[in-house]
C-alpha positions as CSV (number, residue, x, y, z in Angstrom):
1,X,-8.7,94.5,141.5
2,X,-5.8,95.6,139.1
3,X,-4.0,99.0,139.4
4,X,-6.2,101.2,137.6
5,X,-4.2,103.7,135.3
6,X,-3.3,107.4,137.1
7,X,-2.4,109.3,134.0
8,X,-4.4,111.7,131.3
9,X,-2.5,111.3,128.4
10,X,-5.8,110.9,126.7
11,X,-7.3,113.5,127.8
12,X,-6.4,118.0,127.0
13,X,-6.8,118.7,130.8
14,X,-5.7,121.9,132.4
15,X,-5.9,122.2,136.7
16,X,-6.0,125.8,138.4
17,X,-2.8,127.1,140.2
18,X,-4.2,126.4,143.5
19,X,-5.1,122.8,142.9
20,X,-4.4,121.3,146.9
21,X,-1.9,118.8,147.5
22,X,-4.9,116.1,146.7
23,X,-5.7,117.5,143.3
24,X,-9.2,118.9,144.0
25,X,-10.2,122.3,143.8
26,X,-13.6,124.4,144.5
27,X,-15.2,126.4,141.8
28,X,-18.6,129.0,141.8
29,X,-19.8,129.2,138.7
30,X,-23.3,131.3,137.7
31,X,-25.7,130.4,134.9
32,X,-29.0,132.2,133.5
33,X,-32.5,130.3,134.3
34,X,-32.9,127.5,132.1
35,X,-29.3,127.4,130.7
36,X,-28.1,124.8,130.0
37,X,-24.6,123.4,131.8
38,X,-23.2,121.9,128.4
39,X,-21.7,118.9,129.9
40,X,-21.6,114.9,128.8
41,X,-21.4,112.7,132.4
42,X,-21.3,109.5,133.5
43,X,-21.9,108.0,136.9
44,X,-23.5,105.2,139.0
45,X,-26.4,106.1,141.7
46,X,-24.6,104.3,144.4
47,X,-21.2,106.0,144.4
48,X,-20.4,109.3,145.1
49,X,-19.9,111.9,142.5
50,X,-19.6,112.0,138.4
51,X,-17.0,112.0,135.8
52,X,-17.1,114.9,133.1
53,X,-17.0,112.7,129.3
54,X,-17.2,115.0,127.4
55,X,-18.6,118.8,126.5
56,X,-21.2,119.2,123.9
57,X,-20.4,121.6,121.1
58,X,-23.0,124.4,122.2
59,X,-20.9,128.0,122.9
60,X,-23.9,128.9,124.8
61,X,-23.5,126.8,127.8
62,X,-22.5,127.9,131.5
63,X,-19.4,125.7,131.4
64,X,-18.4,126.9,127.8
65,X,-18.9,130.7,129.6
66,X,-17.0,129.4,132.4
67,X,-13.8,128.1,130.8
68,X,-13.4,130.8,128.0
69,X,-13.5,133.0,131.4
70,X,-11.1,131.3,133.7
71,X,-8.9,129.5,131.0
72,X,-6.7,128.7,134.4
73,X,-9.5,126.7,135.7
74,X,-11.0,125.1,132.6
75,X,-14.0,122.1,133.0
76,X,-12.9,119.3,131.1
77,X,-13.3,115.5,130.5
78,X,-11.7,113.4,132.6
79,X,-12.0,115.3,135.7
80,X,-15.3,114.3,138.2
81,X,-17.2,116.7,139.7
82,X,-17.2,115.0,143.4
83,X,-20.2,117.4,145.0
84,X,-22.2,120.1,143.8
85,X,-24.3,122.9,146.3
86,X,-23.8,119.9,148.9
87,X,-24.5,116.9,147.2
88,X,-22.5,114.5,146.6
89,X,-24.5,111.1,145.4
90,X,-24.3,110.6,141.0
91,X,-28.2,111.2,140.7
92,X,-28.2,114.1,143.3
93,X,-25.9,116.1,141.4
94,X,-27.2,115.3,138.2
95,X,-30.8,116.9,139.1
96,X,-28.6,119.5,140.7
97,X,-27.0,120.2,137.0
98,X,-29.7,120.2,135.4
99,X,-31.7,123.1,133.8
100,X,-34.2,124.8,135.6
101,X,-31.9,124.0,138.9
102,X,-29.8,126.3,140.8
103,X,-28.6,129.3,139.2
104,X,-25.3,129.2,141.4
105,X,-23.3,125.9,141.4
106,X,-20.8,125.5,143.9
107,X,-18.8,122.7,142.5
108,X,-16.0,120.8,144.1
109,X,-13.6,119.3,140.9
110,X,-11.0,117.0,141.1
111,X,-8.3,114.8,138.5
112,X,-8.1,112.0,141.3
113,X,-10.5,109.8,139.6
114,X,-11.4,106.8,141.8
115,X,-11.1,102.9,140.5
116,X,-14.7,102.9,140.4
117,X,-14.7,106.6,138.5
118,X,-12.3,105.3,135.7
119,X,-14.6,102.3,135.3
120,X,-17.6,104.3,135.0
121,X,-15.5,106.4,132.2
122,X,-13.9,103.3,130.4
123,X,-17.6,102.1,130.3
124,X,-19.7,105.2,129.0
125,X,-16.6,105.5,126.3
126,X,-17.3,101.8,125.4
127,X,-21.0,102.8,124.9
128,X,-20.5,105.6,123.0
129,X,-17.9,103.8,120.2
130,X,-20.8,101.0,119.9
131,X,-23.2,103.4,119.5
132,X,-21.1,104.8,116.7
133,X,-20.3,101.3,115.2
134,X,-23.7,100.2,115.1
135,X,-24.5,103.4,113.3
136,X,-21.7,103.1,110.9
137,X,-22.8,99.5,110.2
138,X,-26.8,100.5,109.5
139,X,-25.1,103.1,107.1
140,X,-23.4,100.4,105.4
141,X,-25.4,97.7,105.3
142,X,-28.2,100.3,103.2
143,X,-25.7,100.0,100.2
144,X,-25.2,96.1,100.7
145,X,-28.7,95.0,100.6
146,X,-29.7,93.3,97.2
147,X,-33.0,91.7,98.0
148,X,-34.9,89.5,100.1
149,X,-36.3,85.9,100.0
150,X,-36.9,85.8,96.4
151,X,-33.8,87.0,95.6
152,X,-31.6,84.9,97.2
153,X,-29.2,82.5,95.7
154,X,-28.8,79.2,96.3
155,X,-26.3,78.8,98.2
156,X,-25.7,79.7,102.5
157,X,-24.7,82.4,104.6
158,X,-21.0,81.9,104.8
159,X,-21.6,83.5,108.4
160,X,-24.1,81.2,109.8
161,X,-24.1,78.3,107.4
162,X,-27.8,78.5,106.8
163,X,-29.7,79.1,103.5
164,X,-30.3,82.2,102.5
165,X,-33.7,82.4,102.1
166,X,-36.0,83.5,104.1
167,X,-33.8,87.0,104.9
168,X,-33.2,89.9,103.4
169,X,-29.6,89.7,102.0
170,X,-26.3,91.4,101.4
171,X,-23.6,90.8,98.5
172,X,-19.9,92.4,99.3
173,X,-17.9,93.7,96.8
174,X,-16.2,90.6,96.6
175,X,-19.6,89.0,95.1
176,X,-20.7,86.9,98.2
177,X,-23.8,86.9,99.7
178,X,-24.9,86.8,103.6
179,X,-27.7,87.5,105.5
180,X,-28.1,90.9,107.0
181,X,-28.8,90.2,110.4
182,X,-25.6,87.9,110.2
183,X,-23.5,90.7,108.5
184,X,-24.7,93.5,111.0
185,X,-23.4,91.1,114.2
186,X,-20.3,90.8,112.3
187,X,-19.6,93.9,111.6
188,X,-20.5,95.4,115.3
189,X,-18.6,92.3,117.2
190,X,-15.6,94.7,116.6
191,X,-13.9,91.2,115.0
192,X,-12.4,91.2,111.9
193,X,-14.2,92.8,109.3
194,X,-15.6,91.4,106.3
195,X,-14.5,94.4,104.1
196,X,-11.5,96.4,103.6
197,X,-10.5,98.3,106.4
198,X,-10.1,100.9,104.0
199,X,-14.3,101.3,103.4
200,X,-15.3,100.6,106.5
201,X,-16.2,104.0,108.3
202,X,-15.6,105.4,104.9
203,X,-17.8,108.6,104.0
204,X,-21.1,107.1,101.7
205,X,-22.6,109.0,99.7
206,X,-26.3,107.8,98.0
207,X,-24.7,107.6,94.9
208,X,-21.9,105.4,95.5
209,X,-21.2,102.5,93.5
210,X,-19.6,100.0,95.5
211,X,-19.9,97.2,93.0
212,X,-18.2,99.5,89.7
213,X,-15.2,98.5,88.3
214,X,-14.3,101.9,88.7
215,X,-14.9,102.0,92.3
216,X,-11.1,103.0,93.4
217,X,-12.0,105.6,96.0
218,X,-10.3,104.2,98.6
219,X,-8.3,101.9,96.2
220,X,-10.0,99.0,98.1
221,X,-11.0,96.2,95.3
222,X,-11.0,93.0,96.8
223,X,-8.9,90.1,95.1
224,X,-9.9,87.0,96.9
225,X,-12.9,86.4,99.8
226,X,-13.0,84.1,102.5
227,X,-15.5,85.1,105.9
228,X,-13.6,87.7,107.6
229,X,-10.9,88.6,105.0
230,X,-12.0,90.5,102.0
């Protein structure tokens, strides 16, 4: 296995002044019954611990209580939580976390991820940008769609090289047509894109006329179209 990466350059992490000479420190933090810990993690049931991905924006939380309160200690992501009131396996500390648990959390925090632990990380991030690509492209593809079977021209799917017919369509701004299903792949293969980069991601609104000639937004008309440069 390759050297996995030991730095957080990524990552806004701050570690308590009496971090041990192996980067892990003990914390004891208190929450009301039923609140919520306000925490994002990812782990895998047959390894030991969990790594913090992220916070969720509620100010409410126990750990959002927590680091306005010990701004020396703060929770963040990119650290794992490697054992919690004694447990120490992913799933085990997860129902531990969880609302409803214990009120009293005696948590053991480190920034020594593991190989495994910056896999686990690297792969729930992956997740969570496809999630948000495939989201993006559903957004998108609303304003594309010009029709189904009956509207379809003659001609095929620069994509897939079949007819059109027979799917509901697209047209780009460029005047081509594809099928949807072929565009949506395309678009969430992370490849190149068949728009500008410039609109992709782009804020839509419902009234948003991406076929106008006076569509210069994001000063993105396209002068010449060929499958994956528009």
């Amino acid at each position: 296995m390759p050297a996995m990466p030991c730095c957080f350059s990524f990552f806004r992490c701050r570690f308590p002044d009496d971090l041990d000479e192996r980067g892990t420190f003990q914390i004891s933090l208190q929450r009301r019954a039923g609140q919520a810990l306000g925490i994002m993690a990812a782990y895998c049931p047959d390894y030991d611990g969990l790594v913090i991905e992220g916070l969720t924006e509620e100010s409410d939380t126990a750990i959002a209580q927590w680091n306005q309160e010990h701004p020396e200690a703060e929770l963040l992501a990119g650290l794992a939580i490697m054992e919690v009131n004694g447990r120490r396996k992913g799933e085990e500390i997860m129902a531990e976390l969880r609302p409803g648990r214990a009120e009293t959390l005696e948590m053991r925090v480190t920034q020594n991820l593991t190989p495994v632990q910056w896999t686990i990380l690297r792969e729930a991030k992956r997740k969570k940008r496809c999630l948000k690509r495939a989201e993006e492209v559903e957004r998108l593809l609303e304003l594309l769609v010009v029709g189904g079977d009956r509207d379809a021209p003659d001609e095929c799917c620069s994509i897939c090289l079949d007819k059109l017919h027979g799917s509901v369509i697209v047209r780009l701004p460029c005047g081509h047509h594809f099928h949807k299903i072929c565009t949506a792949k395309w678009f969430a293969s992370g490849k190149r894109k068949l728009l500008p980069s410039k609109i992709f991601g782009a804020r839509w609104s419902s009234d948003t006329n991406i076929y106008s000639n006076n569509w210069t937004m994001w000063d993105a008309t396209p002068r010449r179209c060929e499958v994956g440069v528009c």
